[in-house]
PLY file of the C-alpha trace (Angstrom):
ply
format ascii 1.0
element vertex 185
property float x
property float y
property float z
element edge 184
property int vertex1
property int vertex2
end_header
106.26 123.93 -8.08
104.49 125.63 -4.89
101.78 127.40 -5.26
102.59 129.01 -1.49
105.11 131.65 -0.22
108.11 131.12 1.31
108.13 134.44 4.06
110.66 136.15 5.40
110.86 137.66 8.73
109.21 141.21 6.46
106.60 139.44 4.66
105.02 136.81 7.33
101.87 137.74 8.53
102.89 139.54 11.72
101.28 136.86 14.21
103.82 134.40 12.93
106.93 136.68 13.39
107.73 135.62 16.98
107.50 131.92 15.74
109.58 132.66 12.55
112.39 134.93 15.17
112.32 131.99 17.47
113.24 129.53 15.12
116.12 131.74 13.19
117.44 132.23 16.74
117.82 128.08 17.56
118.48 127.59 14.04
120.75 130.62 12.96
118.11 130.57 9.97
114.20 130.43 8.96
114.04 126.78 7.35
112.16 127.11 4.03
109.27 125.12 5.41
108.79 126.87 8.94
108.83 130.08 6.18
105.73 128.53 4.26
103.82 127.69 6.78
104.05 131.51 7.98
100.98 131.89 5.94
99.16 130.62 8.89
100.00 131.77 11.78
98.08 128.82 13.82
100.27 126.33 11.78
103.42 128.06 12.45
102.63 128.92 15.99
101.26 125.71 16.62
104.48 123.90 15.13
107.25 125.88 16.72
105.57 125.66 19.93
105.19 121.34 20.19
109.00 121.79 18.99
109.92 124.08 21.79
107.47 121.08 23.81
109.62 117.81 22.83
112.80 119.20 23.44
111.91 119.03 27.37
110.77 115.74 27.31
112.12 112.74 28.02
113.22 111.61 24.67
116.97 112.76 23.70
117.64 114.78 20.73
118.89 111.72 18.70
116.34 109.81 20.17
113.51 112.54 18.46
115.25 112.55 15.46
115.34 109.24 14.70
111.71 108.88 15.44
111.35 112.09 13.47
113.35 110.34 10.22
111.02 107.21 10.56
108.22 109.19 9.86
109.44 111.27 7.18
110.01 108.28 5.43
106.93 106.98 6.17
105.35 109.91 4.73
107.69 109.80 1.55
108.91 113.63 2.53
112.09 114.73 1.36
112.92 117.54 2.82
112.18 116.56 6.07
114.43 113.47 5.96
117.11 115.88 4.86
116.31 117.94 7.94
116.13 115.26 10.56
118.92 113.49 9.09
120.95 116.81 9.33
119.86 117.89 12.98
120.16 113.91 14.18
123.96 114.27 13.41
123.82 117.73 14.89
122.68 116.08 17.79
126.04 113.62 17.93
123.62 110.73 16.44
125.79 107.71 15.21
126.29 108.12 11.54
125.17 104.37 11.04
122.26 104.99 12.32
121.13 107.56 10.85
122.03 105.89 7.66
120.12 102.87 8.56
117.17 105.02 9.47
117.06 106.78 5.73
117.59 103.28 4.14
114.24 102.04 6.21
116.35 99.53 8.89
116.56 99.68 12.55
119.67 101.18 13.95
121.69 99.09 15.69
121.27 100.28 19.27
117.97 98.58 20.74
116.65 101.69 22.18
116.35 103.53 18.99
115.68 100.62 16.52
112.22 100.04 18.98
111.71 103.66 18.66
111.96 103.53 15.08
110.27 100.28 14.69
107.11 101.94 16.64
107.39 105.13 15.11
107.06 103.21 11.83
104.07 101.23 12.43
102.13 103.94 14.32
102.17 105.97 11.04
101.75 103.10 8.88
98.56 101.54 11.39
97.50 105.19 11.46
97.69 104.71 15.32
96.51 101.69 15.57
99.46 99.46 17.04
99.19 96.43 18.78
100.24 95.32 22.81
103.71 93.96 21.25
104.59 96.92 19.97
104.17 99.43 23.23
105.67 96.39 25.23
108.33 95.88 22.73
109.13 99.99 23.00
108.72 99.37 27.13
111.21 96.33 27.32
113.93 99.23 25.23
113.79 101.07 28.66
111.29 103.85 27.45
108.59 104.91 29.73
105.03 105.30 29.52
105.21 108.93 29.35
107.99 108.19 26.46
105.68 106.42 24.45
102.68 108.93 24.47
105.75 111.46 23.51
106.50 109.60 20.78
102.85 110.04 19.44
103.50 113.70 19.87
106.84 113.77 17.88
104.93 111.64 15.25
102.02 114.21 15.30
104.28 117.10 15.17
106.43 115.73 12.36
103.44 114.86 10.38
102.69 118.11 10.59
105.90 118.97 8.77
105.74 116.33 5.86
102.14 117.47 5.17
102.90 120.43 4.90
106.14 119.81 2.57
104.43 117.48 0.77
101.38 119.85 -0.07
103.76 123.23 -0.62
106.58 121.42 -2.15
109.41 123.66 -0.45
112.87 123.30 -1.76
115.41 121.90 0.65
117.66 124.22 2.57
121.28 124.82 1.26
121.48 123.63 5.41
120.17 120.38 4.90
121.51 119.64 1.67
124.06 117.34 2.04
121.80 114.97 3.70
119.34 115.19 0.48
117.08 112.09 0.13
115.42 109.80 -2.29
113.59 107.13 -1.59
114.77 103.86 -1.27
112.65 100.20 -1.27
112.31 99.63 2.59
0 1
1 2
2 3
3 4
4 5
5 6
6 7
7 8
8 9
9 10
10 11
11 12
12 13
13 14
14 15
15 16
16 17
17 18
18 19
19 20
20 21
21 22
22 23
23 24
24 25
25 26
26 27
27 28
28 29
29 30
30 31
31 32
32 33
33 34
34 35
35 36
36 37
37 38
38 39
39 40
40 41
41 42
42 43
43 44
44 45
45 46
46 47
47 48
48 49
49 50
50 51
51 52
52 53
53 54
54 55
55 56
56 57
57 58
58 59
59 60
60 61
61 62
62 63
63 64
64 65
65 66
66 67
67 68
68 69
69 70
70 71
71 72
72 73
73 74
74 75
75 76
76 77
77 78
78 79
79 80
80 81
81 82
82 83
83 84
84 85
85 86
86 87
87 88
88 89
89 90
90 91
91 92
92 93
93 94
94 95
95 96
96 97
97 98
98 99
99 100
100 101
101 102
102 103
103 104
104 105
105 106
106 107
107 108
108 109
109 110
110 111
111 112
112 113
113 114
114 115
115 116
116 117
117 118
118 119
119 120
120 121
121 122
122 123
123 124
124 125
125 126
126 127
127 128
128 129
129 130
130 131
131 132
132 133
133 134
134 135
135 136
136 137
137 138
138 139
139 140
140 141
141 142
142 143
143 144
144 145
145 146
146 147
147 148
148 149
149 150
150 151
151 152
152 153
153 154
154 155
155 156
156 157
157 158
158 159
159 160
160 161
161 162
162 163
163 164
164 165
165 166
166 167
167 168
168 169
169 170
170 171
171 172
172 173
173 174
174 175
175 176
176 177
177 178
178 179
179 180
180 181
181 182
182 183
183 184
């Protein structure tokens, strides 16, 4: 059970409100774990403003999501995986491989199974990867620039699954039909 609030728009402290208003106006809601991390507004701020960030980078919106779902299930957090998993096929992401991704295997497609493959190890290394694996992202026809954004999307959905995993949020009714529990991988 959480020992933290989940705000509403009336309750946030009011340096988190534009963050909060900004993501119910993308969304068409406040997610229950944007509406925890209210509490601080540096958190909240912080967060919506690297997501605002990634979206005009070079990484698509599948492409982000997918790296965002390797993650969460690095970090064993459930409600994000339901979230990614939910705004990856929001984004038109192949059903198969967003499947694969949940189940811990590479999507088919080379460019995202690298991107998951790196995502992966850079949590698991705790940054630490090796030459292979930048060159092995590279050779999939990402960038330099794509791979340092990468480290941001991992950063920024770290953020998230610490901050589930610590408050324990309950999954939106939005993101429930892509509910999640673990699986060996």
């Amino acid at each position: 059970m959480s020992q933290f609030d989940i705000h509403t728009l009336a309750s946030a402290p009011a340096d988190s409100t534009a963050s909060l208003k900004a993501l119910e106006q993308g969304l068409g809601f406040v997610p229950n774990l944007a509406a925890a991390m209210a509490e601080s507004p540096v958190l909240v701020n912080g967060f919506v403003n690297l997501r605002q960030t990634l979206a005009t980078g070079e990484l698509t919106g599948v492409e982000r999501e997918i790296v965002a779902i390797a993650v969460s299930r690095e970090n064993d957090c459930d409600y994000c995986m339901a979230a990614h998993s939910t705004f990856a096929l929001m984004q038109k992401a192949d059903p198969r491989a967003v499947d694969a991704a949940r189940a811990g295997i590479e999507p088919e497609d080379a460019k995202l199974a690298a991107l998951y493959a790196f995502a992966r190890t850079l949590v698991r290394q705790r940054g630490h990867v090796g030459a292979q694996d930048v060159q092995t992202l590279l050779d999939s026809g990402c960038s330099r620039a794509a791979v340092l954004t990468v480290i941001a999307q991992v950063a920024h959905t770290s953020m998230a699954n610490f901050v589930h995993n610590v408050a324990e949020v309950p999954v939106d009714d939005a993101f429930a039909a892509q509910a999640w529990e673990r699986t060996a991988a």
